[in-house]
PDB file of N, CA, C and O in Angstrom:
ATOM      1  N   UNK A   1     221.010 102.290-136.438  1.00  0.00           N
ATOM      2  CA  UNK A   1     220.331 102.367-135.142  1.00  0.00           C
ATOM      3  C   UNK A   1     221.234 103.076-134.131  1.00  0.00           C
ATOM      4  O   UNK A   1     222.413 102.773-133.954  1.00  0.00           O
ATOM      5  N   UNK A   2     220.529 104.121-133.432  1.00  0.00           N
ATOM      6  CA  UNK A   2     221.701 104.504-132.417  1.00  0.00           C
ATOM      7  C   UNK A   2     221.648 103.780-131.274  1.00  0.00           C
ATOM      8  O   UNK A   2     220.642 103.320-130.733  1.00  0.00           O
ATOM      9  N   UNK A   3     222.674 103.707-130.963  1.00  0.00           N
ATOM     10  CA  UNK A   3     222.945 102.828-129.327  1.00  0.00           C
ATOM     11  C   UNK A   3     223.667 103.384-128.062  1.00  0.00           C
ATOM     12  O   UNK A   3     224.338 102.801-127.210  1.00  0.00           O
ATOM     13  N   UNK A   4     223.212 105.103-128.252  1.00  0.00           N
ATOM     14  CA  UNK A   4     223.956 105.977-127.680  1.00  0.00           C
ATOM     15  C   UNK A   4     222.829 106.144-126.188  1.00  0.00           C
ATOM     16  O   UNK A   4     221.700 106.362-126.627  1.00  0.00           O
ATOM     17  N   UNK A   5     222.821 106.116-125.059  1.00  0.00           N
ATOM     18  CA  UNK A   5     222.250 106.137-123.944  1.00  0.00           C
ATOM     19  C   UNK A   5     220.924 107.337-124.049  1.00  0.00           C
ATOM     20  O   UNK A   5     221.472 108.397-124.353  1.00  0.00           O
ATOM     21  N   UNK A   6     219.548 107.537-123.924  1.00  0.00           N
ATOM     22  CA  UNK A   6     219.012 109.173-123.995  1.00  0.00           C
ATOM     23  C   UNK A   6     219.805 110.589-122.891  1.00  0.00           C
ATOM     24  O   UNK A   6     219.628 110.657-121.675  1.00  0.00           O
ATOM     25  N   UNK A   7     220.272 111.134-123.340  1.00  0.00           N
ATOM     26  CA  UNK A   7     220.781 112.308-122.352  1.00  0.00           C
ATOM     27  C   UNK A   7     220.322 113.359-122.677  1.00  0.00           C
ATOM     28  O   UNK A   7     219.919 113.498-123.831  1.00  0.00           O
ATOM     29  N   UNK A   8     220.248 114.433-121.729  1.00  0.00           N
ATOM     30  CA  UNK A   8     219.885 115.995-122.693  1.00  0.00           C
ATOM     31  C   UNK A   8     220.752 116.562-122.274  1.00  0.00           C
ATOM     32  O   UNK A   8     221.314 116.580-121.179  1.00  0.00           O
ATOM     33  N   UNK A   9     221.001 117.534-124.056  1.00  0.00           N
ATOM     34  CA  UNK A   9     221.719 117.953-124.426  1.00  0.00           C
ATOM     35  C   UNK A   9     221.709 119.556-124.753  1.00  0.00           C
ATOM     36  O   UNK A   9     222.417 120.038-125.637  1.00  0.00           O
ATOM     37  N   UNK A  10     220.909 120.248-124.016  1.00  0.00           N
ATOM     38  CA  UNK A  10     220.420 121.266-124.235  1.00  0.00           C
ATOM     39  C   UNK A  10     219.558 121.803-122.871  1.00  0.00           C
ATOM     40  O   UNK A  10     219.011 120.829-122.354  1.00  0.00           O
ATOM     41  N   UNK A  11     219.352 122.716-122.338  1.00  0.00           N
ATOM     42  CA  UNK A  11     218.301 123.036-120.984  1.00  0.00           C
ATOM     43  C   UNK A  11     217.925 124.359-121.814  1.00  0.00           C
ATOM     44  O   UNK A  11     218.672 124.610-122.759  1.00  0.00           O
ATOM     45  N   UNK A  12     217.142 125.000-121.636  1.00  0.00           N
ATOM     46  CA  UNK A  12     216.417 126.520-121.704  1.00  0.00           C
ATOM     47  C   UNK A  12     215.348 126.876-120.752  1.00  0.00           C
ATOM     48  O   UNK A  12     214.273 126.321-120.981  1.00  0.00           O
ATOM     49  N   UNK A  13     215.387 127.618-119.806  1.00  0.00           N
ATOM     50  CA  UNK A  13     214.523 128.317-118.897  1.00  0.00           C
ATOM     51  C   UNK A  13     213.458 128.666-119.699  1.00  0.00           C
ATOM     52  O   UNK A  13     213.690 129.210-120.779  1.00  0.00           O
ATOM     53  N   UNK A  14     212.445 128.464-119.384  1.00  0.00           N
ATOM     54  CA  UNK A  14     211.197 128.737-120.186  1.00  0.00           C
ATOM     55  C   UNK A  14     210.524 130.211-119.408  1.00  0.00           C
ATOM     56  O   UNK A  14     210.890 131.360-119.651  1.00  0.00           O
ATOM     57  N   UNK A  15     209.487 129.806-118.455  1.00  0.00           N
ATOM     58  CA  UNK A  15     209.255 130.276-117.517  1.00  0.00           C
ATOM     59  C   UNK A  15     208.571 129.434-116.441  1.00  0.00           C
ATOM     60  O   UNK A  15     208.294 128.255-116.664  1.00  0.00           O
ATOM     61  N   UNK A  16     208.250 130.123-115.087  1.00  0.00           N
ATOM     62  CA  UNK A  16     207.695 129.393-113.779  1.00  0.00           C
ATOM     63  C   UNK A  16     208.353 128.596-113.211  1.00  0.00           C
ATOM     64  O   UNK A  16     209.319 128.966-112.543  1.00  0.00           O
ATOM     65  N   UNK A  17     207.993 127.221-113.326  1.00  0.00           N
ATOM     66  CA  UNK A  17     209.083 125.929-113.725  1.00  0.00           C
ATOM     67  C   UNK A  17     208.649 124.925-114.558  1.00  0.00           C
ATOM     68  O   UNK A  17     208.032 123.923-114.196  1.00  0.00           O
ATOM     69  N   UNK A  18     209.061 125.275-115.959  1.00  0.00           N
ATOM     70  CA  UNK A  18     209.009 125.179-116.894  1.00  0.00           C
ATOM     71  C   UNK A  18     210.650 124.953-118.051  1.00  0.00           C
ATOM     72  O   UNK A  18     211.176 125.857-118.699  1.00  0.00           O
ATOM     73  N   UNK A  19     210.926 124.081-118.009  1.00  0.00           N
ATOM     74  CA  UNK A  19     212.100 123.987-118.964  1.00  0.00           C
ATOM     75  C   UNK A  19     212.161 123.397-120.498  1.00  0.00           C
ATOM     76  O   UNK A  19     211.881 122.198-120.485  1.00  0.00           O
ATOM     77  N   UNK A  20     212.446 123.894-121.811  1.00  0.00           N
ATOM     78  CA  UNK A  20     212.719 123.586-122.661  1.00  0.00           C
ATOM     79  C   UNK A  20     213.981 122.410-123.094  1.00  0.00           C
ATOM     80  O   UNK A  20     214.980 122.737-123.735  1.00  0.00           O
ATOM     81  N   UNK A  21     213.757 121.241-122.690  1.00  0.00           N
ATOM     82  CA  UNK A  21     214.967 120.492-123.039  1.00  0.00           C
ATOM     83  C   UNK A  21     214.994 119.951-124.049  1.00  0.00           C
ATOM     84  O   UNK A  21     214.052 119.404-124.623  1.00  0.00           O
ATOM     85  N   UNK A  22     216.429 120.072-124.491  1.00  0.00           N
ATOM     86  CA  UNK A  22     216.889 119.035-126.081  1.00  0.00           C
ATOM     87  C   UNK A  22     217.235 117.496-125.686  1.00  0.00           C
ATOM     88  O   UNK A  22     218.093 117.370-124.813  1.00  0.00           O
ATOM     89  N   UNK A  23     216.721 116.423-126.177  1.00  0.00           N
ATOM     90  CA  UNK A  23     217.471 114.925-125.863  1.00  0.00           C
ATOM     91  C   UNK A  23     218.096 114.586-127.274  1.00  0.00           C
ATOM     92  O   UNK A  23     217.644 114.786-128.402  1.00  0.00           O
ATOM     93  N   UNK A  24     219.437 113.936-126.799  1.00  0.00           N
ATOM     94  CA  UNK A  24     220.290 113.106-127.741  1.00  0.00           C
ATOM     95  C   UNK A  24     219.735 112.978-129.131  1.00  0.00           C
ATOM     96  O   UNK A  24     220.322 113.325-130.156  1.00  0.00           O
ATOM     97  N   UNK A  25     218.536 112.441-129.054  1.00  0.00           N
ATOM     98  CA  UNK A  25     217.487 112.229-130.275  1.00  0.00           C
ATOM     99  C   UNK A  25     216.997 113.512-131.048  1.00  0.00           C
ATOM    100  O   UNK A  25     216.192 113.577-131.977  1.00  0.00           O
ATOM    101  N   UNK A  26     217.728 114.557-130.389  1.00  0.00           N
ATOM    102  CA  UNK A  26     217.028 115.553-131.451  1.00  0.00           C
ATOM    103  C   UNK A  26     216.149 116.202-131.332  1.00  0.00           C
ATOM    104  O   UNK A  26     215.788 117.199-131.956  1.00  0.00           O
ATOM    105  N   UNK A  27     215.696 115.628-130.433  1.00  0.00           N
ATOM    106  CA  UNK A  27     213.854 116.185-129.833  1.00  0.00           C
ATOM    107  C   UNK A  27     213.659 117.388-128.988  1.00  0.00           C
ATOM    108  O   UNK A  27     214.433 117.768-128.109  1.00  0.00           O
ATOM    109  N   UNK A  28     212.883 117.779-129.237  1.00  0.00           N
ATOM    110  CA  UNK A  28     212.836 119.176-127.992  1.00  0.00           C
ATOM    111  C   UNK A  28     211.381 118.922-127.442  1.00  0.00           C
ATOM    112  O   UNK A  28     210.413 118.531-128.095  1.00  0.00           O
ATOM    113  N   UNK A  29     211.457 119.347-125.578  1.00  0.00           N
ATOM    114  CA  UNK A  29     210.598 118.943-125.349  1.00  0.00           C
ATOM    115  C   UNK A  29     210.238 119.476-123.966  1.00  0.00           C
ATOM    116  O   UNK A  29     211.216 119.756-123.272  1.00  0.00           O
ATOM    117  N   UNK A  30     209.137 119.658-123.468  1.00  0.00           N
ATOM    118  CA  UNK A  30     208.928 121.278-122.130  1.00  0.00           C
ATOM    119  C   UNK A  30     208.338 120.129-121.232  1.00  0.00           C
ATOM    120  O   UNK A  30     207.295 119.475-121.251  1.00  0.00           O
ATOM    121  N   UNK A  31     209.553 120.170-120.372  1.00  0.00           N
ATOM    122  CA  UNK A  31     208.963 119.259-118.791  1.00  0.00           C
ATOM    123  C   UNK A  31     208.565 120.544-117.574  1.00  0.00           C
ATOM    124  O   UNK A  31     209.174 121.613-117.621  1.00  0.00           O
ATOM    125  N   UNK A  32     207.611 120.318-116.635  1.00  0.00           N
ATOM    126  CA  UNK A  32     207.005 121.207-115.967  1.00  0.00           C
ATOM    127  C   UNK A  32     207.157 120.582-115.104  1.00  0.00           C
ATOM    128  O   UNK A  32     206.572 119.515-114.918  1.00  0.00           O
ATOM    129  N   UNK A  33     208.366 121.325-114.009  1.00  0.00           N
ATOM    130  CA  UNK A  33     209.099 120.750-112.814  1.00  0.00           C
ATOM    131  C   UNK A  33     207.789 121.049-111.781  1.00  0.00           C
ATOM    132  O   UNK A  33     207.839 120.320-110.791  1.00  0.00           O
ATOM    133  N   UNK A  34     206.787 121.842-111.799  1.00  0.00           N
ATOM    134  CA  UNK A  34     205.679 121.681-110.817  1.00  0.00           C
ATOM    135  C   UNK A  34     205.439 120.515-110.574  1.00  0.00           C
ATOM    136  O   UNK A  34     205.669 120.104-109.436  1.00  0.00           O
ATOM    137  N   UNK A  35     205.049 119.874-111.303  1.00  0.00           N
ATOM    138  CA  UNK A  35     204.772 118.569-111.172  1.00  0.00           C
ATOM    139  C   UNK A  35     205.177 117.174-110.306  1.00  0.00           C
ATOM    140  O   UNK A  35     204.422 116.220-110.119  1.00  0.00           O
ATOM    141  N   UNK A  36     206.722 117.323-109.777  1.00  0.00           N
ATOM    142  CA  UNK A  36     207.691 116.433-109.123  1.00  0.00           C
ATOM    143  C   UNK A  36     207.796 117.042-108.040  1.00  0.00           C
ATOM    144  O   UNK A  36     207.654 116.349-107.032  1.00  0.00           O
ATOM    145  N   UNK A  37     208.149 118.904-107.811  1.00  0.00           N
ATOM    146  CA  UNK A  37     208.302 119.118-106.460  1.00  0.00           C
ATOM    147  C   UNK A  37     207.911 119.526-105.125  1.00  0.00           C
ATOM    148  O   UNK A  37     208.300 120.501-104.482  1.00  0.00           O
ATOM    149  N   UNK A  38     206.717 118.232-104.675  1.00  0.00           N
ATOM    150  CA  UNK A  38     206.378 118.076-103.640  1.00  0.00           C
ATOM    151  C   UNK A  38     206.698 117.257-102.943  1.00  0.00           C
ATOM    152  O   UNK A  38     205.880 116.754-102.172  1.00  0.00           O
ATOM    153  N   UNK A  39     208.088 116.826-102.990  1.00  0.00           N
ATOM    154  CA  UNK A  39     208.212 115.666-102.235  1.00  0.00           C
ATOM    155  C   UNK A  39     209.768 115.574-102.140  1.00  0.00           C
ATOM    156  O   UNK A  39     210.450 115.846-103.128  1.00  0.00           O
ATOM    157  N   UNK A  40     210.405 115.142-100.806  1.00  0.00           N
ATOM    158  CA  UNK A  40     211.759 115.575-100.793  1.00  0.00           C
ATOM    159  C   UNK A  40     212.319 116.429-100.591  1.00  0.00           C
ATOM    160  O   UNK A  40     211.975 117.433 -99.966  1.00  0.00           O
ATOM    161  N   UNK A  41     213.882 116.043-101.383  1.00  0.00           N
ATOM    162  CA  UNK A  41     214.653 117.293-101.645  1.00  0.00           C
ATOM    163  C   UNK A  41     214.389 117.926-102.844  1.00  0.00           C
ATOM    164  O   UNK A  41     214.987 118.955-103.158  1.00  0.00           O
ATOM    165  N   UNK A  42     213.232 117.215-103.809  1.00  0.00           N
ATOM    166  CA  UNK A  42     212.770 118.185-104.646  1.00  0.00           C
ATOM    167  C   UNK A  42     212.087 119.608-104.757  1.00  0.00           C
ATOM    168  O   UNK A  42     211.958 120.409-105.682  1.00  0.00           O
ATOM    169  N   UNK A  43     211.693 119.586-103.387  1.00  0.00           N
ATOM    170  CA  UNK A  43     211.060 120.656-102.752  1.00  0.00           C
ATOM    171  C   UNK A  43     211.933 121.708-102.641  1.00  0.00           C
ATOM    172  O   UNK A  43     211.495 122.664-101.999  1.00  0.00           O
ATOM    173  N   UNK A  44     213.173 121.817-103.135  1.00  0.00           N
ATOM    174  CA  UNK A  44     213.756 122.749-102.937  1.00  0.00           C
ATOM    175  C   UNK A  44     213.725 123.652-104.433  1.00  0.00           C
ATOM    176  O   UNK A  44     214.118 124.818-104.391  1.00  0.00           O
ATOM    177  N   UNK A  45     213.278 123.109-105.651  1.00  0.00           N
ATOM    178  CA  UNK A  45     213.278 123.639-106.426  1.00  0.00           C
ATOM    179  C   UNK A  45     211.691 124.537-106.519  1.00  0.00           C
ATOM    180  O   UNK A  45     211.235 125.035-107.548  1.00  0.00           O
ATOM    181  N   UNK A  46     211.116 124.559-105.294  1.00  0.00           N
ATOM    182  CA  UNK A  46     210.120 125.533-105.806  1.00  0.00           C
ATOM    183  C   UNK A  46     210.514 126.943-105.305  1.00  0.00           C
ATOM    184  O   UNK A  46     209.653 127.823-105.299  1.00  0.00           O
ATOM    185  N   UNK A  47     211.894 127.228-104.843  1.00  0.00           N
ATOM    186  CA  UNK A  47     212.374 128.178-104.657  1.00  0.00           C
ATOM    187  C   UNK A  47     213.110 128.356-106.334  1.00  0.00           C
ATOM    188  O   UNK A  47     213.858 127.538-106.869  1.00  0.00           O
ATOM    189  N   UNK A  48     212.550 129.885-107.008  1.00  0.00           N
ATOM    190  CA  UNK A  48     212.885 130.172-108.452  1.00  0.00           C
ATOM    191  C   UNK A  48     213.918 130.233-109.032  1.00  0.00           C
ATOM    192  O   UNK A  48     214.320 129.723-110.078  1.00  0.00           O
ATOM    193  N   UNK A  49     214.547 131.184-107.983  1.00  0.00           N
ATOM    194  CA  UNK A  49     216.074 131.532-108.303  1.00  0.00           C
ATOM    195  C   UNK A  49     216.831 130.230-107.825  1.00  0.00           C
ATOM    196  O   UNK A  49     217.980 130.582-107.557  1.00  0.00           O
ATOM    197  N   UNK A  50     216.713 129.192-107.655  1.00  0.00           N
ATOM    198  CA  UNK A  50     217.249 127.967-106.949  1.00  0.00           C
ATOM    199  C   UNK A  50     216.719 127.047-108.316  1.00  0.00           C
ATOM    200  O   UNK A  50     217.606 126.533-108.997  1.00  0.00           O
ATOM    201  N   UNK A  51     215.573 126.881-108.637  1.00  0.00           N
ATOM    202  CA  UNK A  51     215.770 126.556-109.895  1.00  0.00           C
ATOM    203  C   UNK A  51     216.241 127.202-111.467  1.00  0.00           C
ATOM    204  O   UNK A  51     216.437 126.657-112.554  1.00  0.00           O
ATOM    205  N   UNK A  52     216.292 128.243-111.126  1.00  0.00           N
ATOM    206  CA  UNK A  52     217.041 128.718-112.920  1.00  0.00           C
ATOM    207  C   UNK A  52     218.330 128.456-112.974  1.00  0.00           C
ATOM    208  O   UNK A  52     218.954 128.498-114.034  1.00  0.00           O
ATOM    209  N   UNK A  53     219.042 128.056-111.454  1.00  0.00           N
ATOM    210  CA  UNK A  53     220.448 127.620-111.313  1.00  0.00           C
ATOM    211  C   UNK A  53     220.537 126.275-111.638  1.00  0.00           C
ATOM    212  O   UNK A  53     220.602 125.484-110.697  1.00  0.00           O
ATOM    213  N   UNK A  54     220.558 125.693-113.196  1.00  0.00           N
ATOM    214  CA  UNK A  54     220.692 124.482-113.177  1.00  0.00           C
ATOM    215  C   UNK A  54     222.002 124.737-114.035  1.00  0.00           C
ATOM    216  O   UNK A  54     222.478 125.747-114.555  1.00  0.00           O
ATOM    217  N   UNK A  55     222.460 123.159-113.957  1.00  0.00           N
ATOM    218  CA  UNK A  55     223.800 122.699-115.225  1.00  0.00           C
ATOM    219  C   UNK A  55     223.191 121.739-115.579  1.00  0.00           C
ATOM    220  O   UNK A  55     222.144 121.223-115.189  1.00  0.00           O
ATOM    221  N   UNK A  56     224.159 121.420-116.639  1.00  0.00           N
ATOM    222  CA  UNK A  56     223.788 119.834-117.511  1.00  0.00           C
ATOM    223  C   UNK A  56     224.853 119.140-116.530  1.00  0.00           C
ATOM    224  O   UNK A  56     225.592 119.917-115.926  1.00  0.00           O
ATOM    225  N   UNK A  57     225.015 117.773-116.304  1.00  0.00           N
ATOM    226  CA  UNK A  57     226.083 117.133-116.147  1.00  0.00           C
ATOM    227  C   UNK A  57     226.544 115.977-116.919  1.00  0.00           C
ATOM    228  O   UNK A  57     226.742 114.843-116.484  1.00  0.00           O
ATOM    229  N   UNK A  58     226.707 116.444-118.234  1.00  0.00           N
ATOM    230  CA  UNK A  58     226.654 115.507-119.462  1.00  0.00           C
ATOM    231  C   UNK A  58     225.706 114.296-119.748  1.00  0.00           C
ATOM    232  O   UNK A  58     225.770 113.489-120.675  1.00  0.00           O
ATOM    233  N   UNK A  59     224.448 114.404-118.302  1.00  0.00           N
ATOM    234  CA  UNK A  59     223.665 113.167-118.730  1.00  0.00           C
ATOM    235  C   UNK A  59     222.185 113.666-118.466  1.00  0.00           C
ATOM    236  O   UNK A  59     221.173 113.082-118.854  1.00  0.00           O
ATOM    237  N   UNK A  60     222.229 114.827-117.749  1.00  0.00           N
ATOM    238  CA  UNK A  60     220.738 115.495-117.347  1.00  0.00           C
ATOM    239  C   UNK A  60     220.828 116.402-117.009  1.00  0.00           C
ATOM    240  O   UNK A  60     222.013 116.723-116.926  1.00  0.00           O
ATOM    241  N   UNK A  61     219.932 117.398-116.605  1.00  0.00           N
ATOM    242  CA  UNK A  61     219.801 118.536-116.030  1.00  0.00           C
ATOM    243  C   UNK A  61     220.098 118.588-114.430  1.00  0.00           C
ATOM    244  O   UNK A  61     219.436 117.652-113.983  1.00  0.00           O
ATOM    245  N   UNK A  62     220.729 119.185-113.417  1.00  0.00           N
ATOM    246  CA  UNK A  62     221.258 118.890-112.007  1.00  0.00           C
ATOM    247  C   UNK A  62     221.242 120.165-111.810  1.00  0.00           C
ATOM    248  O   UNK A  62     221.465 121.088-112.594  1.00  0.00           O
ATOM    249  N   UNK A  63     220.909 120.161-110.495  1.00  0.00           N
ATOM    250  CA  UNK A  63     221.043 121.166-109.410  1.00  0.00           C
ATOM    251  C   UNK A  63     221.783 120.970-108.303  1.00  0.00           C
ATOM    252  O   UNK A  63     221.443 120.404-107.264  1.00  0.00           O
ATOM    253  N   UNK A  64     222.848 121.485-108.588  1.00  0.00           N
ATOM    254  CA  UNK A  64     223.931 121.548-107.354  1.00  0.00           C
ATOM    255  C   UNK A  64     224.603 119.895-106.640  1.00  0.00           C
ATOM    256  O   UNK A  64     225.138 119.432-105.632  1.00  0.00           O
ATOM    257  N   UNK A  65     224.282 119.647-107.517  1.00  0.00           N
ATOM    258  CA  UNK A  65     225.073 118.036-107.739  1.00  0.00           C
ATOM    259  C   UNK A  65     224.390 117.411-106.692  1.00  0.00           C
ATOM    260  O   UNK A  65     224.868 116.438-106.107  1.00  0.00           O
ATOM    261  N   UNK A  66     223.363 117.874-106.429  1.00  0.00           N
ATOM    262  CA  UNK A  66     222.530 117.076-105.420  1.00  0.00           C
ATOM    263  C   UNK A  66     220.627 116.812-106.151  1.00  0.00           C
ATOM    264  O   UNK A  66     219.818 116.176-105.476  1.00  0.00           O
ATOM    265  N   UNK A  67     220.351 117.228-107.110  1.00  0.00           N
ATOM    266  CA  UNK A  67     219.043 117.205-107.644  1.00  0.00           C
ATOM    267  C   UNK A  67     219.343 116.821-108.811  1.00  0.00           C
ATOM    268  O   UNK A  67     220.149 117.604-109.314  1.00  0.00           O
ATOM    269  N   UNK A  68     218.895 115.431-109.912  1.00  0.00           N
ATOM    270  CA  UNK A  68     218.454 115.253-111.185  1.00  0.00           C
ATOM    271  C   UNK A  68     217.991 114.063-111.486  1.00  0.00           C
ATOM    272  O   UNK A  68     218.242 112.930-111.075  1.00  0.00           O
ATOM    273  N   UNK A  69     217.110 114.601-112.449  1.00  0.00           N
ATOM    274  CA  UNK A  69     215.840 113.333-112.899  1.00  0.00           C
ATOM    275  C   UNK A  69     216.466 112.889-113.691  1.00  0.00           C
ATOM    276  O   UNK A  69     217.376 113.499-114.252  1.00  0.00           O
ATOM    277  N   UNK A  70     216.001 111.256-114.025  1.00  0.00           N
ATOM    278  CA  UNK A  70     217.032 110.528-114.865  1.00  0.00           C
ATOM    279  C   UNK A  70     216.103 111.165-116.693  1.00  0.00           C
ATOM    280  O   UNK A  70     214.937 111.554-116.760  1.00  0.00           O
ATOM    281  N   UNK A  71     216.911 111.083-117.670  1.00  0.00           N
ATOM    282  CA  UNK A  71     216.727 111.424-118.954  1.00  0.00           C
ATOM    283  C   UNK A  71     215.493 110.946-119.231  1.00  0.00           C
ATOM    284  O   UNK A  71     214.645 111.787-119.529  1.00  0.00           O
ATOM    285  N   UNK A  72     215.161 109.744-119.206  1.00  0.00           N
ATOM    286  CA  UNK A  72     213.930 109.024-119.147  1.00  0.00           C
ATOM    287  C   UNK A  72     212.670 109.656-118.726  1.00  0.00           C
ATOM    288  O   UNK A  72     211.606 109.935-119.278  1.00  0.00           O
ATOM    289  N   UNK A  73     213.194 109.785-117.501  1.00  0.00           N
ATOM    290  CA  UNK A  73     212.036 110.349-116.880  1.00  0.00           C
ATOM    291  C   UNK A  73     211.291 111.376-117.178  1.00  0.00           C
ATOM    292  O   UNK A  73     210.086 111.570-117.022  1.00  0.00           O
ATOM    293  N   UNK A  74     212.502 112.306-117.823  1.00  0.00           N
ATOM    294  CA  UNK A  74     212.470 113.864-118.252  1.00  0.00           C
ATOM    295  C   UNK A  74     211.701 113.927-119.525  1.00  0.00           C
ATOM    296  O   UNK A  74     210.735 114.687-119.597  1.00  0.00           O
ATOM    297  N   UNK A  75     212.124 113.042-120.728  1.00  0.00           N
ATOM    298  CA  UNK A  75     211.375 112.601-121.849  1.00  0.00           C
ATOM    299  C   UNK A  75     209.993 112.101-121.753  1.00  0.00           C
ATOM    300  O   UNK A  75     209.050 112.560-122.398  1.00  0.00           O
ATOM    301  N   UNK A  76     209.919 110.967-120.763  1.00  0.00           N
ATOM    302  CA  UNK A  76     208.698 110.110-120.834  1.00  0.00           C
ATOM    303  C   UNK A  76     207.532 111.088-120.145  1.00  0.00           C
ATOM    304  O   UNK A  76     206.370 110.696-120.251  1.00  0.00           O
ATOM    305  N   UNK A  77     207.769 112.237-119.504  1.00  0.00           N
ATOM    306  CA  UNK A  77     206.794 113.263-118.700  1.00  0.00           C
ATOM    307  C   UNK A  77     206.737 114.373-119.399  1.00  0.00           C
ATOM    308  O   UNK A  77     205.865 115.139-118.990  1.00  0.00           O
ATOM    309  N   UNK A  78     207.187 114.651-120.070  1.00  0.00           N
ATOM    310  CA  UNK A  78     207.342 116.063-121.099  1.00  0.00           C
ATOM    311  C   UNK A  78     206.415 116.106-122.451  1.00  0.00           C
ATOM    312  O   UNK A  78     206.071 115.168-123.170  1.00  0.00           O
ATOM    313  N   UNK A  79     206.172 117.278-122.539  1.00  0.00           N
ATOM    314  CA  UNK A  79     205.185 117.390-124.305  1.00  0.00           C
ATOM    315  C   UNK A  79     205.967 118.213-125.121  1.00  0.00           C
ATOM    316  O   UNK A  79     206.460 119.308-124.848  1.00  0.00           O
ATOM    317  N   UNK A  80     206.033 117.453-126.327  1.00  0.00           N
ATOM    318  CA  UNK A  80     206.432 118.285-127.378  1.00  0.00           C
ATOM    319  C   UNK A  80     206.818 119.766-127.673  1.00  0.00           C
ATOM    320  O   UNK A  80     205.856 120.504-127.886  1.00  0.00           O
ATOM    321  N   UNK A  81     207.491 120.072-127.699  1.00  0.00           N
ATOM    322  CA  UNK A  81     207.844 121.777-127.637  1.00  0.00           C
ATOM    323  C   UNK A  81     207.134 122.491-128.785  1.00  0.00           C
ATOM    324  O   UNK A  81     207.481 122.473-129.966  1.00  0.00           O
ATOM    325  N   UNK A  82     206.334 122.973-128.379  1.00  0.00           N
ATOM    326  CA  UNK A  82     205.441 123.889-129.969  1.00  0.00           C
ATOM    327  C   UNK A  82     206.599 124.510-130.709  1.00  0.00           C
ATOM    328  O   UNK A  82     206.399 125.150-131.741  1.00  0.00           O
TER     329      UNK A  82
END
C-alpha cells in the first residue's frame, strides 16, 4: 500500500487553460483552470502568459509562490488524459 501523500509530479501546458498533470499514482490527468478562475487571486491566471508561468513546488503546481490548488483538488476535478 502506498502511504506516500498525492502530489504532482509532472505539469504540461496543454492549451487555453488547460494542463496535463502527472500525480504520484501514476495517473495522468487534464484539469481546466477555467473553471476556478473567477474568484480571487485566482483571477490572475486568466492572464495566459501569467499562467504558462507555472513551477511544481514538490507538492503542486504554483504560480509565483502565491497561487496553488491542493493535489486533491487537482485530481478530484480533472478527467482522465486521453
Amino acid at each position: 500500500m502506498n502511504t506516500d501523500f498525492l502530489h504532482v509530479t509532472n505539469a504540461e501546458y496543454v492549451s487555453d487553460y488547460l494542463l496535463k498533470l502527472t500525480f504520484s499514482t501514476g495517473e495522468v490527468r487534464v484539469f481546466d483552470f477555467s473553471a476556478v478562475f473567477d474568484k480571487g487571486i485566482l483571477t490572475k491566471l486568466q492572464d495566459v502568459e501569467y499562467f504558462k508561468n507555472y513551477t511544481l513546488d514538490g507538492w503542486t503546481v504554483d504560480w509565483n509562490n502565491e497561487i496553488g490548488l491542493a493535489p486533491e483538488y487537482l485530481y478530484e476535478h480533472s478527467k482522465p488524459a486521453a
